[in-house]
CHARMM-style PDB file with segment names, atoms N, HN, CA, C and O in Angstrom:
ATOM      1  N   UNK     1     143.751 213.200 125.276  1.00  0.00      PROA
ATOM      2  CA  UNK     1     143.033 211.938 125.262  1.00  0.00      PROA
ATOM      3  C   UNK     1     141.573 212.119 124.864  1.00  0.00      PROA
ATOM      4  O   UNK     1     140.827 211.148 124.736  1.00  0.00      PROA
ATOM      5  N   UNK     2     141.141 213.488 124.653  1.00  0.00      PROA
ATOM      6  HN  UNK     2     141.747 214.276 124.757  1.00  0.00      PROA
ATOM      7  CA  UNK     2     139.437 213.407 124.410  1.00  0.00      PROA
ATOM      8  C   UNK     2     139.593 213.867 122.851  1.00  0.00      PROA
ATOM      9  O   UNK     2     139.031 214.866 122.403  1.00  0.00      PROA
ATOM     10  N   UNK     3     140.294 213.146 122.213  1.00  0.00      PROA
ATOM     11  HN  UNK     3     140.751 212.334 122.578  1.00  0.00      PROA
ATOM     12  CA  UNK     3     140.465 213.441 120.792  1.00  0.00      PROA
ATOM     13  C   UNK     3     139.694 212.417 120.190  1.00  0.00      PROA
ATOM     14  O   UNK     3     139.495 211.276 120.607  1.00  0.00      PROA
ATOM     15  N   UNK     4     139.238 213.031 119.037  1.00  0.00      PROA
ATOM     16  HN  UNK     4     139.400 213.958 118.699  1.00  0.00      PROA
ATOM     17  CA  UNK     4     138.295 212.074 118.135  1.00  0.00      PROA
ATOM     18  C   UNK     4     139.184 211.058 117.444  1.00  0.00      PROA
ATOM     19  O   UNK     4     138.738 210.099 116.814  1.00  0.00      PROA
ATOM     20  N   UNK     5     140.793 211.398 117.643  1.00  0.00      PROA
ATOM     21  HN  UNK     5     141.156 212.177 118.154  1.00  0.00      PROA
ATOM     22  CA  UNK     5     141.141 209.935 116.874  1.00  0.00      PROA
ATOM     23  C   UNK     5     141.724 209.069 117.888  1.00  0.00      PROA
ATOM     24  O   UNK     5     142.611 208.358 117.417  1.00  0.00      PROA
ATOM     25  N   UNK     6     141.463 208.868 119.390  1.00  0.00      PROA
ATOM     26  HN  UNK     6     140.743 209.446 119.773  1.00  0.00      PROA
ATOM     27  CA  UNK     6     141.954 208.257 120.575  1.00  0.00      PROA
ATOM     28  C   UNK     6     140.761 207.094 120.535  1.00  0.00      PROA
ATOM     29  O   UNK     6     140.938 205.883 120.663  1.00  0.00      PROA
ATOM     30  N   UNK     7     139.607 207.730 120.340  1.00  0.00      PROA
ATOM     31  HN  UNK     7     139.464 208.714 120.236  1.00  0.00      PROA
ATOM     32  CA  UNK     7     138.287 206.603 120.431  1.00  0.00      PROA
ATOM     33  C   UNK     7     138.314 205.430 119.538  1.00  0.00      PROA
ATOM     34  O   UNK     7     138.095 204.338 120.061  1.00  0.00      PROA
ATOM     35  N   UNK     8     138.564 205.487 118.193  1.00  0.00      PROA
ATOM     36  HN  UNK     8     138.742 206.375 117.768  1.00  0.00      PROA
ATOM     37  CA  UNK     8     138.748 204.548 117.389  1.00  0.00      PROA
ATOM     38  C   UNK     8     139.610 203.431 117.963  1.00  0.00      PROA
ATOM     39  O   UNK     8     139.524 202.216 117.785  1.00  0.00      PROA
ATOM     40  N   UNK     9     140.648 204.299 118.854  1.00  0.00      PROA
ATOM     41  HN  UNK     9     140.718 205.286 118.998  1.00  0.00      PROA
ATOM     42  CA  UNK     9     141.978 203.235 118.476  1.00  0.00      PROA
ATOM     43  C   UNK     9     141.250 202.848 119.875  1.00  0.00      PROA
ATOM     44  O   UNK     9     140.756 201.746 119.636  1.00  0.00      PROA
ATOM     45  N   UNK    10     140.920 203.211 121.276  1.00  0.00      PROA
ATOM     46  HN  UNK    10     141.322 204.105 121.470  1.00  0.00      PROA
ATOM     47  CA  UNK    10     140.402 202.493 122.056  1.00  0.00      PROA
ATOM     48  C   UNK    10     139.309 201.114 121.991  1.00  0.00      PROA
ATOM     49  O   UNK    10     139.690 199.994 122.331  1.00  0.00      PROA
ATOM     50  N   UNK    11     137.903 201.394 121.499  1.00  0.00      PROA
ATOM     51  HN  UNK    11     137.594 202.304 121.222  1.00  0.00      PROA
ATOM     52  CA  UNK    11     137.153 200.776 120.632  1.00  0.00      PROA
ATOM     53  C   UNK    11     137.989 199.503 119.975  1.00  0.00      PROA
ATOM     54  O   UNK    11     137.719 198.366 120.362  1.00  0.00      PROA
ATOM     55  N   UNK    12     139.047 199.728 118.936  1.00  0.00      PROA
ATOM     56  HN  UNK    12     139.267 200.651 118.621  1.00  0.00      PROA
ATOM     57  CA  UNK    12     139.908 198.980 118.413  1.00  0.00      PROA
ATOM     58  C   UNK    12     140.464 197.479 119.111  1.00  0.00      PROA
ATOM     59  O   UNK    12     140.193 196.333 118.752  1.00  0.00      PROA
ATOM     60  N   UNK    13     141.380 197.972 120.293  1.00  0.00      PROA
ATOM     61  HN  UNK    13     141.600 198.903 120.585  1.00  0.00      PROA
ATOM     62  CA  UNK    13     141.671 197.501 121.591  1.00  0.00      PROA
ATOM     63  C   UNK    13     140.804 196.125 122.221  1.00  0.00      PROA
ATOM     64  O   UNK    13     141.038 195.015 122.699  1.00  0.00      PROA
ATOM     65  N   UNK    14     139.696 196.976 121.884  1.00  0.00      PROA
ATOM     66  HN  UNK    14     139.507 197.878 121.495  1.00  0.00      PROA
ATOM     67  CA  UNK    14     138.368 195.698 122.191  1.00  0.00      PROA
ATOM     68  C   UNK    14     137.943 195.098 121.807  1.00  0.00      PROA
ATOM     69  O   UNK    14     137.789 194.000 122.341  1.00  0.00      PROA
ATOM     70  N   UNK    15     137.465 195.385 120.634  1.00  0.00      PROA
ATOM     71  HN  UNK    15     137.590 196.277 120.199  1.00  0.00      PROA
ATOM     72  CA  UNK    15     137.510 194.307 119.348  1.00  0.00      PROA
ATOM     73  C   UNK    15     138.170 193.390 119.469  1.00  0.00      PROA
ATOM     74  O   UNK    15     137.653 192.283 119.622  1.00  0.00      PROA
ATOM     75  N   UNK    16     139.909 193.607 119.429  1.00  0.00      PROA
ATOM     76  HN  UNK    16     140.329 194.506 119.305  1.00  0.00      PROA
ATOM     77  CA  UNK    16     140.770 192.572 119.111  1.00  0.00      PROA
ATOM     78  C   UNK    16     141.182 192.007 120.047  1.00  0.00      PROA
ATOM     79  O   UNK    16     142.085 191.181 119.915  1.00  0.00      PROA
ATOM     80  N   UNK    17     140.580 192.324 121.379  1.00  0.00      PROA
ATOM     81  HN  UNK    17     139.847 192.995 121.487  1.00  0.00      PROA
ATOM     82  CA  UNK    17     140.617 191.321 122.402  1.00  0.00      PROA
ATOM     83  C   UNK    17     139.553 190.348 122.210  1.00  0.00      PROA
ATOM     84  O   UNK    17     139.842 189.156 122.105  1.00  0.00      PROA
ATOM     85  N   UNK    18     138.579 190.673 122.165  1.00  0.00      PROA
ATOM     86  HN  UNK    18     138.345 191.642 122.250  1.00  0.00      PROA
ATOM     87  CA  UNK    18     137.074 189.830 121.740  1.00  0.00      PROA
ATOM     88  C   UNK    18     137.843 188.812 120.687  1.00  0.00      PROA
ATOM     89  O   UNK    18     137.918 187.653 121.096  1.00  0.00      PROA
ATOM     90  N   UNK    19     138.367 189.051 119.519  1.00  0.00      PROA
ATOM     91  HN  UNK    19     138.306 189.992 119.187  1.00  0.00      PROA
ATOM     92  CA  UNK    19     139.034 188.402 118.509  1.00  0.00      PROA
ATOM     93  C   UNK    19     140.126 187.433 119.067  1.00  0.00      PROA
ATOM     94  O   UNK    19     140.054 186.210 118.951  1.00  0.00      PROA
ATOM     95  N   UNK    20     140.891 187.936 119.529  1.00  0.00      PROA
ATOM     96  HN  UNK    20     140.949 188.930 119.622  1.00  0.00      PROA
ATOM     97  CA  UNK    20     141.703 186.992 120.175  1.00  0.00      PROA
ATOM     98  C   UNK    20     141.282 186.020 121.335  1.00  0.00      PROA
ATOM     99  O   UNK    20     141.991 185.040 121.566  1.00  0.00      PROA
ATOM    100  N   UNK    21     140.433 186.200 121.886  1.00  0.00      PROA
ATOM    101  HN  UNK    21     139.857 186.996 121.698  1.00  0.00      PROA
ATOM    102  CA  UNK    21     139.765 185.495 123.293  1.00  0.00      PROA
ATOM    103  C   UNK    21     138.723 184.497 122.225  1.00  0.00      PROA
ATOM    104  O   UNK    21     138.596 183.396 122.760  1.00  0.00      PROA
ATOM    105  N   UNK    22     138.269 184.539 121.436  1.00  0.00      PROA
ATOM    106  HN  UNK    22     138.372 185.433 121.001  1.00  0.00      PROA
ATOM    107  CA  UNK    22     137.705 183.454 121.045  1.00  0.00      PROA
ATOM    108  C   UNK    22     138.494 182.981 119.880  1.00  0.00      PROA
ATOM    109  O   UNK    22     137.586 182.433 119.256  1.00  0.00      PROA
ATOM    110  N   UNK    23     139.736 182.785 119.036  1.00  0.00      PROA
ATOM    111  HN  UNK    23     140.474 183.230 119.543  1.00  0.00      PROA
ATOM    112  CA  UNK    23     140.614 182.051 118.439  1.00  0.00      PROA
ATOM    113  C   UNK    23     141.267 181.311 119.651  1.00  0.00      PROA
ATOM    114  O   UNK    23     141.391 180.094 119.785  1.00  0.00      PROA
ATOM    115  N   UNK    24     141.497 181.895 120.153  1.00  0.00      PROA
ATOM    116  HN  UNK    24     141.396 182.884 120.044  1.00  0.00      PROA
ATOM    117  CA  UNK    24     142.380 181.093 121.925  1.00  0.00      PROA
ATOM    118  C   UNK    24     141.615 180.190 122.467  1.00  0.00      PROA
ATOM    119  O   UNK    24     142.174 179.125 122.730  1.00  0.00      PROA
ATOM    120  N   UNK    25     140.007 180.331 122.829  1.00  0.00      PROA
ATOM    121  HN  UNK    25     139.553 181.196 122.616  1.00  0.00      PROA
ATOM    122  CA  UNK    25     139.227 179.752 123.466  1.00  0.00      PROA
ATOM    123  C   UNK    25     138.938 178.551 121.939  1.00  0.00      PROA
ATOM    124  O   UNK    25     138.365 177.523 122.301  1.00  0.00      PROA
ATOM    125  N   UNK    26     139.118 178.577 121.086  1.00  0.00      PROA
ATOM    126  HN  UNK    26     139.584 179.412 120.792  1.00  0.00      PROA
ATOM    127  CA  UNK    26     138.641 177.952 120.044  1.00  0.00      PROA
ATOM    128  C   UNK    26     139.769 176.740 119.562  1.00  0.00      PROA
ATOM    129  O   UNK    26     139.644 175.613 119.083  1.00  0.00      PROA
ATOM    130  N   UNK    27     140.833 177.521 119.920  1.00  0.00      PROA
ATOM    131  HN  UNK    27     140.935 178.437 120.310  1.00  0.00      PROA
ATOM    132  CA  UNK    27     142.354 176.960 119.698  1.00  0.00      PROA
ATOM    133  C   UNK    27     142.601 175.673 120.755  1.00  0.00      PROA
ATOM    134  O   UNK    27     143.129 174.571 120.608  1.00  0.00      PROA
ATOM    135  N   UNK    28     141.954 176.359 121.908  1.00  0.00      PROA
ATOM    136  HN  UNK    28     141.525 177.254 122.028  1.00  0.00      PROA
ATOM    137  CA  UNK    28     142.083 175.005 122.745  1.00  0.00      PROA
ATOM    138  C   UNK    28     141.193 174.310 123.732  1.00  0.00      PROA
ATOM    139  O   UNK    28     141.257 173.900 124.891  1.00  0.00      PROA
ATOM    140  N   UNK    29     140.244 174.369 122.636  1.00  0.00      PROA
ATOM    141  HN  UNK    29     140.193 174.702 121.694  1.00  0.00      PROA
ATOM    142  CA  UNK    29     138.522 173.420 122.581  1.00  0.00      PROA
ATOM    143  C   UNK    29     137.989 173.688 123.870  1.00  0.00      PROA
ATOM    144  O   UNK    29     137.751 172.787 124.675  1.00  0.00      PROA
ATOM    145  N   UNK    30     137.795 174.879 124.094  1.00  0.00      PROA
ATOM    146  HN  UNK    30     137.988 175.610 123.440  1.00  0.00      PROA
ATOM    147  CA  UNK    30     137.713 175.026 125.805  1.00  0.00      PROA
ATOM    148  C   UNK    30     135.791 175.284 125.173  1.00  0.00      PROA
ATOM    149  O   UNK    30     135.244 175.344 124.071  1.00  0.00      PROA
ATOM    150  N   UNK    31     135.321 175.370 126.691  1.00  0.00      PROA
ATOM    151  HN  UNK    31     135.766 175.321 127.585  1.00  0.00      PROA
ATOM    152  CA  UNK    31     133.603 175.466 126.360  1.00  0.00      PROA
ATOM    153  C   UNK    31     133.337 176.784 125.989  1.00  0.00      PROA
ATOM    154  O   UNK    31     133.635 177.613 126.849  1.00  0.00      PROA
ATOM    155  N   UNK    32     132.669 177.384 124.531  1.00  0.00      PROA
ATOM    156  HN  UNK    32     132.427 176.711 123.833  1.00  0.00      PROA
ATOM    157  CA  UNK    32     132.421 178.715 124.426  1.00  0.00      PROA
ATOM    158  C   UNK    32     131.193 178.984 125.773  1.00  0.00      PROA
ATOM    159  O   UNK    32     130.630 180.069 125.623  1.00  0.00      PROA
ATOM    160  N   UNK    33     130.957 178.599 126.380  1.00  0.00      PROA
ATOM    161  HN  UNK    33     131.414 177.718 126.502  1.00  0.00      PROA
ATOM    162  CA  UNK    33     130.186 179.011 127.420  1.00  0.00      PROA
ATOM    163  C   UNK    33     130.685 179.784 128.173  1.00  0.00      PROA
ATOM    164  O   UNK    33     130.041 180.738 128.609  1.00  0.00      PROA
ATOM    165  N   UNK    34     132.028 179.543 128.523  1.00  0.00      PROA
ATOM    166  HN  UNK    34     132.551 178.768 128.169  1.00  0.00      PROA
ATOM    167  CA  UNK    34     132.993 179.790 129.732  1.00  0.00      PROA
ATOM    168  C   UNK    34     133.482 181.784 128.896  1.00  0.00      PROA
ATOM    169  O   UNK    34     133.478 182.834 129.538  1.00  0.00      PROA
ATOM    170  N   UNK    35     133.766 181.644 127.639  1.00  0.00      PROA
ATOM    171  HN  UNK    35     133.770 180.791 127.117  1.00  0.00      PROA
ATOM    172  CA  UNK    35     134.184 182.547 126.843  1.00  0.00      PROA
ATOM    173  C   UNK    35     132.947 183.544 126.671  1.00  0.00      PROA
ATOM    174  O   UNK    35     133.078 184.663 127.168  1.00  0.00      PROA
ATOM    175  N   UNK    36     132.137 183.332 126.219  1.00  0.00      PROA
ATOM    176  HN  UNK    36     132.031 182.423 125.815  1.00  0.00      PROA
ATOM    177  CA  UNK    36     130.603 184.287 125.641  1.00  0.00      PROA
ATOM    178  C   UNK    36     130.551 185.196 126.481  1.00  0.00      PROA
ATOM    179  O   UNK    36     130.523 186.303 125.944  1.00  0.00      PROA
ATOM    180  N   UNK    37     130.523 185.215 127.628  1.00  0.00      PROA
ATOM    181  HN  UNK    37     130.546 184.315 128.064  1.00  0.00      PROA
ATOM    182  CA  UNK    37     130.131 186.503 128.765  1.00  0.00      PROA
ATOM    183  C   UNK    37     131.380 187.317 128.568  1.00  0.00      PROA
ATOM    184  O   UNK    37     131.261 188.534 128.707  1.00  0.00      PROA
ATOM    185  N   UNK    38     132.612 186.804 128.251  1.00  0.00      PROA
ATOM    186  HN  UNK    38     132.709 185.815 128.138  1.00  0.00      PROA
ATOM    187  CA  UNK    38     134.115 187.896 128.329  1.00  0.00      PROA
ATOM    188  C   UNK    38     133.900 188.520 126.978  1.00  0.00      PROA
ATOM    189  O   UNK    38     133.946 189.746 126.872  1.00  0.00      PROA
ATOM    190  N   UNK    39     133.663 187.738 125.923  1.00  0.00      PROA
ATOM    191  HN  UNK    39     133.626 186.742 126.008  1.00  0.00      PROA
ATOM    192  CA  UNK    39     133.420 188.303 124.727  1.00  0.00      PROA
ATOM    193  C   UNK    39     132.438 189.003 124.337  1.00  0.00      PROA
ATOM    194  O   UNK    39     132.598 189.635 123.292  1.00  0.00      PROA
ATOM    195  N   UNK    40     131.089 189.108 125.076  1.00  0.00      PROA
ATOM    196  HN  UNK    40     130.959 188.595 125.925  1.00  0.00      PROA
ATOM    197  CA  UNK    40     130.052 190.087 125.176  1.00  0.00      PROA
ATOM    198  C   UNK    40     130.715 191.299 125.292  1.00  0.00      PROA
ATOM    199  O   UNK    40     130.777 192.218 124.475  1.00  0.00      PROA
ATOM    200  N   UNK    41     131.402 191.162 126.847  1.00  0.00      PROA
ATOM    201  HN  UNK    41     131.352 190.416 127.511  1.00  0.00      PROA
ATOM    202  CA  UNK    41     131.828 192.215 127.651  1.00  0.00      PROA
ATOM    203  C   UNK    41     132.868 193.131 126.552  1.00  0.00      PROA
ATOM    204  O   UNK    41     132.657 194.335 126.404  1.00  0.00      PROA
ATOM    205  N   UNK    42     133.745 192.587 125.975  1.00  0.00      PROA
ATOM    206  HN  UNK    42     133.916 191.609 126.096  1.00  0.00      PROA
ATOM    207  CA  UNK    42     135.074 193.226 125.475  1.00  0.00      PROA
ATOM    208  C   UNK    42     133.907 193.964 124.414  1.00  0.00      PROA
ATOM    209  O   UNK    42     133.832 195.180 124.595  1.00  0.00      PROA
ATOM    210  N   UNK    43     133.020 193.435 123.377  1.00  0.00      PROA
ATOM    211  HN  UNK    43     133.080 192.447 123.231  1.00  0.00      PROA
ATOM    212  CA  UNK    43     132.526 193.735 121.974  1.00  0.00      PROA
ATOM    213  C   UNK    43     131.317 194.812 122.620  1.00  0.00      PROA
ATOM    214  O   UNK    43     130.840 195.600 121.803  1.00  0.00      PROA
ATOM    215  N   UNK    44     130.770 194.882 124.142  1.00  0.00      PROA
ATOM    216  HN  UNK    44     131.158 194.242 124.805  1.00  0.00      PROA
ATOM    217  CA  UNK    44     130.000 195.801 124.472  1.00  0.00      PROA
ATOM    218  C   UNK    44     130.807 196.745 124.680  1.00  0.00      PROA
ATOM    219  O   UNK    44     130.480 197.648 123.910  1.00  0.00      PROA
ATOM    220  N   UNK    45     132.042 197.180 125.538  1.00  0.00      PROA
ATOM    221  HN  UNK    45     132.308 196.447 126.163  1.00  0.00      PROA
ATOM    222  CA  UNK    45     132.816 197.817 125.817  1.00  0.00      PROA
ATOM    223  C   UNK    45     133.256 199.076 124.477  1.00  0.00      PROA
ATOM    224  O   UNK    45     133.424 200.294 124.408  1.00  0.00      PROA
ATOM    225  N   UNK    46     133.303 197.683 123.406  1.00  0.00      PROA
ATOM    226  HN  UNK    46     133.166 196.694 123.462  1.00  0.00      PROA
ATOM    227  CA  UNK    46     134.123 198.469 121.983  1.00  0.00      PROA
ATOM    228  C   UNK    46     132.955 199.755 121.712  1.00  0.00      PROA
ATOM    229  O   UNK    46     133.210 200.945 121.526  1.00  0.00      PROA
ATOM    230  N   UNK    47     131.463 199.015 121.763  1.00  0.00      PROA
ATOM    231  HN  UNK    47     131.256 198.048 121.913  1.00  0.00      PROA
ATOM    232  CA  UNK    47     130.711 199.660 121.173  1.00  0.00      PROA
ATOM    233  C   UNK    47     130.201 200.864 122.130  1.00  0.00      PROA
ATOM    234  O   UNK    47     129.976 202.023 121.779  1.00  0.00      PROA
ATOM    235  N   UNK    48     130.085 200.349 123.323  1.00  0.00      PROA
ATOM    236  HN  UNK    48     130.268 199.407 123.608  1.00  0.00      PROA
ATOM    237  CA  UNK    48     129.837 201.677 124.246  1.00  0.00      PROA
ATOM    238  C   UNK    48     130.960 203.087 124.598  1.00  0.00      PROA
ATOM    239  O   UNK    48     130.602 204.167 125.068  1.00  0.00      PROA
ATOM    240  N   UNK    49     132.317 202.705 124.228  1.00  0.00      PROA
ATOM    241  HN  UNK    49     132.608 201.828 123.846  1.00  0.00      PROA
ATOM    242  CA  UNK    49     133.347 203.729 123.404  1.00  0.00      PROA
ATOM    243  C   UNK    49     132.736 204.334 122.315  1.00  0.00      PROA
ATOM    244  O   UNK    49     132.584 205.554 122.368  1.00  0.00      PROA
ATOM    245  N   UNK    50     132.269 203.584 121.113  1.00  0.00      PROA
ATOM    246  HN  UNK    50     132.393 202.593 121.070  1.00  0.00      PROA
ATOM    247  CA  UNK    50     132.319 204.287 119.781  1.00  0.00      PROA
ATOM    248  C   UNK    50     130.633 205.403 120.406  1.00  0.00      PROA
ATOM    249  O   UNK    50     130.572 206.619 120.225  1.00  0.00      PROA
ATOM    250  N   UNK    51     129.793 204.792 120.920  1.00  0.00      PROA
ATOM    251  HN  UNK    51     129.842 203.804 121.067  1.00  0.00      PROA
ATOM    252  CA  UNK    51     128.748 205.492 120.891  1.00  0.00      PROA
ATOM    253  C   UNK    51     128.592 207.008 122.276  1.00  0.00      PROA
ATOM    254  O   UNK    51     127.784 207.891 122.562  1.00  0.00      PROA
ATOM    255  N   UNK    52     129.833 206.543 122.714  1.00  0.00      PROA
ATOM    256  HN  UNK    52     130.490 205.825 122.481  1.00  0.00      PROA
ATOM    257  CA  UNK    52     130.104 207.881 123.963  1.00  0.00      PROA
ATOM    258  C   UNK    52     130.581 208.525 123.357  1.00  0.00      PROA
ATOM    259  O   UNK    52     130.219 209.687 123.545  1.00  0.00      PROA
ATOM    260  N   UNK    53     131.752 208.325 122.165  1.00  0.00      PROA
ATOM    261  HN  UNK    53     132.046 207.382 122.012  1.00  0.00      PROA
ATOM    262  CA  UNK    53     132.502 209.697 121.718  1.00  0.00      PROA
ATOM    263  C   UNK    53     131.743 210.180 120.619  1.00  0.00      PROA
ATOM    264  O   UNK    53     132.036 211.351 120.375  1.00  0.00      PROA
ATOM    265  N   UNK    54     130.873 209.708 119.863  1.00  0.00      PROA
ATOM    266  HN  UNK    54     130.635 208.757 120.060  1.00  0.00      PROA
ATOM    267  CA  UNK    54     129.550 209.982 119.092  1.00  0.00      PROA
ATOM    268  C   UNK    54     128.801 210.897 119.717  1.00  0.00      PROA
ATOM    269  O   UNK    54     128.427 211.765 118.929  1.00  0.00      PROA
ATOM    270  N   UNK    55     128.334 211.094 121.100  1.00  0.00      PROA
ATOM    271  HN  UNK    55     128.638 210.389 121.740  1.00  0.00      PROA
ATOM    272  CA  UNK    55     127.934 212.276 121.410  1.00  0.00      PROA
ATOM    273  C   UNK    55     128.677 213.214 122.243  1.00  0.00      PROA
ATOM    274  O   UNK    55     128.095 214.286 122.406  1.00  0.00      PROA
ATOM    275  N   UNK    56     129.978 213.073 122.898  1.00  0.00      PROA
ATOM    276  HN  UNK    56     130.450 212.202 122.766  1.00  0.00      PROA
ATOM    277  CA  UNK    56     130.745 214.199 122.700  1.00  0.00      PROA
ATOM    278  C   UNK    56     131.094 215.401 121.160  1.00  0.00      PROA
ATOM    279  O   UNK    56     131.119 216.622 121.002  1.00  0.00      PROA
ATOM    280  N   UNK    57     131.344 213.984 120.149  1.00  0.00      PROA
ATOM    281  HN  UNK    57     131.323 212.993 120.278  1.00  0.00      PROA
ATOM    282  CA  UNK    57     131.766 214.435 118.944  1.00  0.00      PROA
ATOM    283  C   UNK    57     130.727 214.900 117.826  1.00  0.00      PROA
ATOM    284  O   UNK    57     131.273 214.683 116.745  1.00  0.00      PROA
ATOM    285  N   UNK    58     129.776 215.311 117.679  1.00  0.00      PROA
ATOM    286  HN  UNK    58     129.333 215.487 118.557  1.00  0.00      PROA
ATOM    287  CA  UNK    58     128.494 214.899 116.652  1.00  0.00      PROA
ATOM    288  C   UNK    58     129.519 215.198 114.987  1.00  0.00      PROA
ATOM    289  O   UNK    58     130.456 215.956 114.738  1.00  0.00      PROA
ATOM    290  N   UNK    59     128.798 214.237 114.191  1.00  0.00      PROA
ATOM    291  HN  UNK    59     128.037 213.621 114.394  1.00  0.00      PROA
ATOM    292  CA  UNK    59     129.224 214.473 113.044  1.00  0.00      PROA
ATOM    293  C   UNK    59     128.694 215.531 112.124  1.00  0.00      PROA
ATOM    294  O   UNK    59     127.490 215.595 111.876  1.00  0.00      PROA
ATOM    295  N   UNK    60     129.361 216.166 111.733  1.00  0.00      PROA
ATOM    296  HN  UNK    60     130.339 216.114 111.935  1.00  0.00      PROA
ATOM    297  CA  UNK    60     129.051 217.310 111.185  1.00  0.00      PROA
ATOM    298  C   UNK    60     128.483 217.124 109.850  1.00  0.00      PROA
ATOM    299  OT1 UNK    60     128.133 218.101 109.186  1.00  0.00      PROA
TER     300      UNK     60
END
């Protein structure tokens, strides 16, 4: 699991929850207010993955 190609696909995961949580929230006119803090959370999540295995991993 501490493989450099596990992070992408984790990262990934989050994204397309973020993606899907606001087509859904959008789909059924709900208040993006209620949505913005989950979708922060999922798209911070993605990025705080890509930038942890960035310094386990340095690019060569």
């Amino acid at each position: 699991m501490d493989s450099v190609l596990w992070t992408p696909r984790f990262a990934a995961v989050y994204f397309v929850a973020a993606a899907l949580l606001l087509i859904l929230f959008l789909a059924i006119d709900a208040s993006l207010a209620i949505a913005a803090p989950l979708l922060l959370l999922s798209v911070g999540l993605g990025i705080a993955v890509l930038i942890r295995n960035r310094k386990r991993h340095p690019v060569r």
